[in-house]
C-alpha atoms as a printed R data frame, in Angstrom:
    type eleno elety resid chain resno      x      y       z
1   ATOM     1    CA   UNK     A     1  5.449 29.805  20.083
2   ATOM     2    CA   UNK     A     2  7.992 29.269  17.639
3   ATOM     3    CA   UNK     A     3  8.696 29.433  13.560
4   ATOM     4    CA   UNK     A     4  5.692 27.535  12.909
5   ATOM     5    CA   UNK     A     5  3.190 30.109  14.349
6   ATOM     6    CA   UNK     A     6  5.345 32.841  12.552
7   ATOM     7    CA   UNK     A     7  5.698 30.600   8.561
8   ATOM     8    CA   UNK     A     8  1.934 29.820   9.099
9   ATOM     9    CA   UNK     A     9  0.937 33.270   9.319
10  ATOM    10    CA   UNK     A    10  3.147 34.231   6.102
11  ATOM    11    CA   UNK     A    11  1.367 31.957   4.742
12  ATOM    12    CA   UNK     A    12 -1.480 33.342   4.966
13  ATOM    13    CA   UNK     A    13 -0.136 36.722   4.069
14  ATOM    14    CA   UNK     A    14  0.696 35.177   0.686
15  ATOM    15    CA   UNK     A    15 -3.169 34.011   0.100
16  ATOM    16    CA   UNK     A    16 -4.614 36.897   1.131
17  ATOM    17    CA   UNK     A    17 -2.312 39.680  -0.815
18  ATOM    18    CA   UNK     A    18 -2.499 36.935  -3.712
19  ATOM    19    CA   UNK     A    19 -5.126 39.195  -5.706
20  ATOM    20    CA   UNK     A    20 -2.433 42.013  -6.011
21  ATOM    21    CA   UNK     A    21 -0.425 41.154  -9.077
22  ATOM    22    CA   UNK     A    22  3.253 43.443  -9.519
23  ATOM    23    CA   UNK     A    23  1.969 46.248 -11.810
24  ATOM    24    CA   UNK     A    24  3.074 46.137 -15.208
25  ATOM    25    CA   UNK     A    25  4.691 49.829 -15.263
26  ATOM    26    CA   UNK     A    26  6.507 50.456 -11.802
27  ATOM    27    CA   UNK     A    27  7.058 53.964 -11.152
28  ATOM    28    CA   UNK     A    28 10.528 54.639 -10.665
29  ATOM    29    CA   UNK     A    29 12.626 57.876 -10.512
30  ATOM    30    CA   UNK     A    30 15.397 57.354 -13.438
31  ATOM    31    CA   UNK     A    31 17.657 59.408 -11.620
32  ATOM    32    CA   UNK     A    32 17.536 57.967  -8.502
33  ATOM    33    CA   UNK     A    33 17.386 53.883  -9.463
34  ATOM    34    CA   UNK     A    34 18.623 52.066 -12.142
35  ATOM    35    CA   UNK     A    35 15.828 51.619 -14.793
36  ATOM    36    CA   UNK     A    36 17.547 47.961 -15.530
37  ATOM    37    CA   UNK     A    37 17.446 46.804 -11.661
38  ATOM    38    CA   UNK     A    38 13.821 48.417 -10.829
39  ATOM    39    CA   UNK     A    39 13.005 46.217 -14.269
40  ATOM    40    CA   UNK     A    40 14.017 43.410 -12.669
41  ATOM    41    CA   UNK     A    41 12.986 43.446  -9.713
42  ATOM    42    CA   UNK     A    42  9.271 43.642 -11.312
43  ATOM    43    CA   UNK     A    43 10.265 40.512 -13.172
44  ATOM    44    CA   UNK     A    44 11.498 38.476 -10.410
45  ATOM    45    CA   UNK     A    45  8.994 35.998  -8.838
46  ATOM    46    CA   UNK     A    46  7.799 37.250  -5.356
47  ATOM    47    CA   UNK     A    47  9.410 34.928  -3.403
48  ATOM    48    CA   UNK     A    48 12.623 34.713  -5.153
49  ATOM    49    CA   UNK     A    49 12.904 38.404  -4.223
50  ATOM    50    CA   UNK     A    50 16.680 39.072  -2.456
51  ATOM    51    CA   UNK     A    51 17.034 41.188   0.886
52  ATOM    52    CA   UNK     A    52 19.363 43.208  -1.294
53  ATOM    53    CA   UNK     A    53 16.627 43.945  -4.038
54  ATOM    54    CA   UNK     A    54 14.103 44.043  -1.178
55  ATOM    55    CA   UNK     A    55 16.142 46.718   1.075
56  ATOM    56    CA   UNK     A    56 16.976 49.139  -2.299
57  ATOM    57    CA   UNK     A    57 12.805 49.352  -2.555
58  ATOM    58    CA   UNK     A    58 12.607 50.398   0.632
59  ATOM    59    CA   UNK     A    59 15.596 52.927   0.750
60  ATOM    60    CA   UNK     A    60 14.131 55.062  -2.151
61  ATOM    61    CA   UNK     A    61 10.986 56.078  -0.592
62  ATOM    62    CA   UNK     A    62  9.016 58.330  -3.217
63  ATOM    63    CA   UNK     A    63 10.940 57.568  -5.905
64  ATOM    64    CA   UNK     A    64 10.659 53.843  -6.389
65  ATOM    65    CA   UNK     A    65  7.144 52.701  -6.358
66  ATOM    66    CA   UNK     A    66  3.783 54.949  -5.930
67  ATOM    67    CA   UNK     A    67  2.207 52.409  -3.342
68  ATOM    68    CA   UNK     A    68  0.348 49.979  -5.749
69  ATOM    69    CA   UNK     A    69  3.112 47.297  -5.705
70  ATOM    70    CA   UNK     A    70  3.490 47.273  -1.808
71  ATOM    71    CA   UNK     A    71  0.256 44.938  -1.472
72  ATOM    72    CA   UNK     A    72  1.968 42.745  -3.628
73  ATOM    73    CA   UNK     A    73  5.490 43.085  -1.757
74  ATOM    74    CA   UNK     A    74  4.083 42.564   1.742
75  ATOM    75    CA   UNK     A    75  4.067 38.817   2.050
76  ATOM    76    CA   UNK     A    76  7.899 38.929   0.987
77  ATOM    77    CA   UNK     A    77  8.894 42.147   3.009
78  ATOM    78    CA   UNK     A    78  7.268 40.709   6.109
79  ATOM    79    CA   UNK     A    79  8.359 37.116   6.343
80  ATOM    80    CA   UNK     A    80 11.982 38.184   4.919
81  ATOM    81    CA   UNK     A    81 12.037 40.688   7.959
82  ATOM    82    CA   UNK     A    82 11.109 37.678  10.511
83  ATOM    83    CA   UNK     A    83 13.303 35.534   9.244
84  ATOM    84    CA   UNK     A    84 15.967 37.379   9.636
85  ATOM    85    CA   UNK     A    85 17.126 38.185   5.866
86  ATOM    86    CA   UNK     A    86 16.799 42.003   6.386
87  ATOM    87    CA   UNK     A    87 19.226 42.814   9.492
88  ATOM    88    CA   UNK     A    88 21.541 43.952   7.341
89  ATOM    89    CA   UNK     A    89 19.283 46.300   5.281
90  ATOM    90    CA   UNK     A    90 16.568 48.012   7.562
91  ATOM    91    CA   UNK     A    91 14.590 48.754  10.274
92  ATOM    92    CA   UNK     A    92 11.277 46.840  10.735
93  ATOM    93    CA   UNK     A    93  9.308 50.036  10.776
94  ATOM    94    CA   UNK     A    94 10.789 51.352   7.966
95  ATOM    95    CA   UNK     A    95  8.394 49.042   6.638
96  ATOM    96    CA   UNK     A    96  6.059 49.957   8.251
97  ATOM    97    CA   UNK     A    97  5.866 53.188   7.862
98  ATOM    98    CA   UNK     A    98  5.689 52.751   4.134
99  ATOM    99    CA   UNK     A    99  2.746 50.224   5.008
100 ATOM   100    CA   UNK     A   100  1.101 53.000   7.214
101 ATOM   101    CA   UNK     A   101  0.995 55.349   4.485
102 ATOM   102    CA   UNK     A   102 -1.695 52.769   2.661
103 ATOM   103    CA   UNK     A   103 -2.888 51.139   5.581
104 ATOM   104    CA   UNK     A   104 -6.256 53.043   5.583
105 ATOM   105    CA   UNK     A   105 -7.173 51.467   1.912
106 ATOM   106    CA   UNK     A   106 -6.623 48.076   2.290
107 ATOM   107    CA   UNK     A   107 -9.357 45.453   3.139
108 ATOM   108    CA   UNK     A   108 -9.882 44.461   6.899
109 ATOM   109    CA   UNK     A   109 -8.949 41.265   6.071
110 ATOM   110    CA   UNK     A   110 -5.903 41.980   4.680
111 ATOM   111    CA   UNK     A   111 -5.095 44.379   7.850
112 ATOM   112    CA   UNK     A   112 -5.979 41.503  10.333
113 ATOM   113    CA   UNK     A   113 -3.360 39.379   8.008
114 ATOM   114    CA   UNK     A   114 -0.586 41.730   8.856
115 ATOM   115    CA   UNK     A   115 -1.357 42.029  12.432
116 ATOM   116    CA   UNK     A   116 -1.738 38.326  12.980
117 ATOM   117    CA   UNK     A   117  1.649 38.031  11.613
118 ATOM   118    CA   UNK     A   118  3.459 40.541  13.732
119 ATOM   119    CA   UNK     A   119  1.633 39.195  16.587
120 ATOM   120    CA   UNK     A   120  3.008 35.631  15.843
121 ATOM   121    CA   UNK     A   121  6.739 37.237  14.925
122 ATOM   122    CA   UNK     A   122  6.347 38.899  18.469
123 ATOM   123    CA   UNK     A   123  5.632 35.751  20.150
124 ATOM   124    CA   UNK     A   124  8.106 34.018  18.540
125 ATOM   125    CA   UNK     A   125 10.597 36.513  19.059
126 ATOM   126    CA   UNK     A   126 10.145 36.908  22.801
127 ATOM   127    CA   UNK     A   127 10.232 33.046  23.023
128 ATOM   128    CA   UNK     A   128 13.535 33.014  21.537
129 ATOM   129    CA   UNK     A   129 17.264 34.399  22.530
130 ATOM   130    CA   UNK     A   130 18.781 35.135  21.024
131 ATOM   131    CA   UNK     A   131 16.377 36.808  18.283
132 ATOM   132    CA   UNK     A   132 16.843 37.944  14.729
133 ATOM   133    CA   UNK     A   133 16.050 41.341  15.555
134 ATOM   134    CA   UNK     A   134 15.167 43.084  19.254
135 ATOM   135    CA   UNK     A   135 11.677 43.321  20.607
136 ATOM   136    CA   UNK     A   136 11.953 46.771  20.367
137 ATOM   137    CA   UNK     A   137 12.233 46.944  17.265
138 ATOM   138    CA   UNK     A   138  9.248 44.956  16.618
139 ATOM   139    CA   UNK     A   139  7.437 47.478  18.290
140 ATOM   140    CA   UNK     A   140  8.604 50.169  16.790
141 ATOM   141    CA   UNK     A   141  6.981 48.923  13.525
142 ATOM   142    CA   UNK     A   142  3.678 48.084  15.722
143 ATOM   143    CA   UNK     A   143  4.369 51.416  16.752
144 ATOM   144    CA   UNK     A   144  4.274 52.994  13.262
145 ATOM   145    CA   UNK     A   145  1.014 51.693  12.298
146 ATOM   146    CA   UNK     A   146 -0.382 52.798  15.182
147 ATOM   147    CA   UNK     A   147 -2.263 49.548  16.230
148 ATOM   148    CA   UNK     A   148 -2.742 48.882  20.243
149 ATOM   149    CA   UNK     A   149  0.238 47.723  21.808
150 ATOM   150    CA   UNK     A   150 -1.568 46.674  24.621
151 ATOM   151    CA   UNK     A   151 -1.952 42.827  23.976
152 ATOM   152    CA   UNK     A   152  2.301 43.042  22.754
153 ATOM   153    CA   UNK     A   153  3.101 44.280  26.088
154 ATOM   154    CA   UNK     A   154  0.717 41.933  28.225
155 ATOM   155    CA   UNK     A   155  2.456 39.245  26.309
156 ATOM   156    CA   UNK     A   156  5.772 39.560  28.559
157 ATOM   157    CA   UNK     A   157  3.348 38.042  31.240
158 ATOM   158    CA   UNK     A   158  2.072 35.545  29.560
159 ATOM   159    CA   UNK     A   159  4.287 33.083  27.656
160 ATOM   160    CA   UNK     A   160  6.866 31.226  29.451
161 ATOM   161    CA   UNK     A   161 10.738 30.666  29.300
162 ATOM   162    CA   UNK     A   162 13.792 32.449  30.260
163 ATOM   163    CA   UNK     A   163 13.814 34.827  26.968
164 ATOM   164    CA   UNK     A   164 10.824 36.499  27.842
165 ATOM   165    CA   UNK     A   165 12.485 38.367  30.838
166 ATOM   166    CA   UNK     A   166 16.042 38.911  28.523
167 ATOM   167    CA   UNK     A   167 14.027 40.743  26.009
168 ATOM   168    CA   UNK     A   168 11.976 42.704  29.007
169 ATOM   169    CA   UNK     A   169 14.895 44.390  30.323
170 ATOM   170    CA   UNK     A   170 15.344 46.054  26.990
171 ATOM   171    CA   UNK     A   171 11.891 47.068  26.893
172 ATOM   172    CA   UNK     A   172 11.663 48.435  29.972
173 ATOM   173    CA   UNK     A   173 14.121 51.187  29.009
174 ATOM   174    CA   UNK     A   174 12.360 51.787  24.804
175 ATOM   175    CA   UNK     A   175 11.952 54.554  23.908
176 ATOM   176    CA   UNK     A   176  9.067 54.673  22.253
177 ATOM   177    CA   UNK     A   177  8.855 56.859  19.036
178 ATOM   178    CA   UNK     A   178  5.632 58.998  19.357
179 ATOM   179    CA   UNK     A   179  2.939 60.263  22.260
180 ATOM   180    CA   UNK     A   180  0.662 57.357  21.455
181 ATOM   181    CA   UNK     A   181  3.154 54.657  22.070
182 ATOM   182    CA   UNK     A   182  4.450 56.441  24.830
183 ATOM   183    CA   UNK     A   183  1.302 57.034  27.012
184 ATOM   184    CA   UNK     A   184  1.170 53.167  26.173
185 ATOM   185    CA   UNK     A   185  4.121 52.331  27.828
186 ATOM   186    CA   UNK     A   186  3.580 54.168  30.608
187 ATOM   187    CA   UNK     A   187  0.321 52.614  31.319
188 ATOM   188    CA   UNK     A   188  2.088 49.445  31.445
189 ATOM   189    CA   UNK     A   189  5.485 50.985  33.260
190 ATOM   190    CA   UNK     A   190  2.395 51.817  35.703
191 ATOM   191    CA   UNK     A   191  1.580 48.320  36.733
192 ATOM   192    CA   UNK     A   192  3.385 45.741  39.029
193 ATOM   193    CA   UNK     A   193  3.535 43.148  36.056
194 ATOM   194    CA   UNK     A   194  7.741 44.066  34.690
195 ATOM   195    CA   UNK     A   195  9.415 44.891  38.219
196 ATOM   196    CA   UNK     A   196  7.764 41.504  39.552
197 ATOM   197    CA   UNK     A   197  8.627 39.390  36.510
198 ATOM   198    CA   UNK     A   198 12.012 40.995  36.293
199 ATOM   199    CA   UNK     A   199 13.004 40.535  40.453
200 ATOM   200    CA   UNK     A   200 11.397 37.026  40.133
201 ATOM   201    CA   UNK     A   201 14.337 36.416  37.483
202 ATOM   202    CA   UNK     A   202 16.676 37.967  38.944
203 ATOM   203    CA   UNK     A   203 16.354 36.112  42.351
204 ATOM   204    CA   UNK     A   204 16.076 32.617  39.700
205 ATOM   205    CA   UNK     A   205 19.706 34.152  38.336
206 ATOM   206    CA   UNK     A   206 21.474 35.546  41.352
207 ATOM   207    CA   UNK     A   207 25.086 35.377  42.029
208 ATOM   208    CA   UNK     A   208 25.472 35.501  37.909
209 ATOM   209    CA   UNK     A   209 26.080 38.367  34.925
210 ATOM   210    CA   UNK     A   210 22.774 37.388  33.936
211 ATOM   211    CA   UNK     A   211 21.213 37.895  37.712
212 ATOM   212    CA   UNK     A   212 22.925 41.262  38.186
213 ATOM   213    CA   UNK     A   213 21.474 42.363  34.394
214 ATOM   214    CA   UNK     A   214 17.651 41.418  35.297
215 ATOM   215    CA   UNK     A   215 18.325 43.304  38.897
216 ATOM   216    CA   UNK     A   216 19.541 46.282  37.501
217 ATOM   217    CA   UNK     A   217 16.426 46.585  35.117
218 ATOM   218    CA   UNK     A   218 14.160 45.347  38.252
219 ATOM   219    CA   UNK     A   219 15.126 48.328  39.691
220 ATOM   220    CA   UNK     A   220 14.480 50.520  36.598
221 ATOM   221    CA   UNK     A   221 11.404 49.453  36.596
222 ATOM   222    CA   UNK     A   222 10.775 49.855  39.960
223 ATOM   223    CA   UNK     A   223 12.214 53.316  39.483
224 ATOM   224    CA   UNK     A   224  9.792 53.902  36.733
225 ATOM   225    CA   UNK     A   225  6.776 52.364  38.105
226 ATOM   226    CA   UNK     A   226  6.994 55.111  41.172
227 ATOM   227    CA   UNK     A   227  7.264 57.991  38.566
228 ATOM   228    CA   UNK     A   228  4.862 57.281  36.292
């Protein structure tokens, strides 16, 4: 589960969104971007795109763009965000809350494009420590689309290695951003599956930083799975 799984599913990205050229005329508030750098940035090849003219899209929400140049962006936004290139520029879900505001129009195989990456980005990312951004993160944008974060959760239990837990015990404290994620969560807060994974770690670890890290979210989860 590693950068392969994640590159071949941008891959993939780029042949499906390929029928979406960059529109000719991209709308652009005058007043709020630079006419000369919102022309160039519809000039520039897709995947010659910078995380610096990527990031200044996506901070000028409503007044760079109406929505019929994201299909063509996505490829770019997604695998720049995976690969690390955006840390300095934004949040995950703030693209995908601009997605989210589309989502609804576009094909279902484009859809099952997108979520087949950020299912491969997750696995990769909980396979690796440490990561180019946080798992939480990562779910925050799953979050914002709304799509079933079931099968991201039940993934803590199924892929191997010592990251996995790292990354659980910041889960196991998110805080997820709306009702649906939430009730989510708890479902999964409501099962035995994090406190065991995260004592069976911390017994592994014991007697080191690391050990006394996994107990003390072992026994937030512990605390958590009583409440919920």
């Amino acid at each position: 589960m590693g950068t392969g799984e994640v590159e071949q599913a941008g891959e993939r990205l780029y042949a499906v969104f390929a029928r979406h050229p960059m529109p000719d005329d991209m709308a652009a508030c005058e007043h709020c971007v630079d006419p000369a750098d919102v022309d160039r940035f519809r000039r520039t090849p897709l995947r010659a795109l910078t995380p610096d003219q990527l990031g200044s899209y996506l901070s000028n929400p409503g007044t760079w763009g109406d929505g019929n140049e994201l299909p063509h962006l996505v490829p770019r936004l997604l695998t720049a965000y995976a690969a690390g290139e955006m840390v300095d520029q934004s949040w995950p879900d703030t693209l995908a809350r601009r997605i989210a505001g589309h989502w609804a129009d576009w094909t279902p195989v484009e859809r099952s494009a997108v979520e087949d990456f950020l299912r491969a980005w997750w696995r990769s990312t909980l396979t690796s420590w440490p990561s180019e951004h946080p798992a939480e993160d990562i779910l925050d944008a799953v979050a914002a689309l709304e799509l079933d974060l079931g099968p991201y959760l039940a993934a803590f239990a199924e892929l191997p290695g010592g990251a996995v837990t790292r990354h659980l015990t910041e889960i196991v404290g998110w805080s997820a951003p709306d009702d649906r994620a939430r009730r989510a969560l708890d479902r999964w807060l409501a099962s035995d599956t994090p406190a065991e994974l995260l004592w069976a770690a911390a017994v592994a670890d014991a007697g080191t930083p690391l050990g006394d890290e996994l107990a003390e979210a072992a026994d937030l989860a512990d605390l958590l799975r009583k409440t919920r």
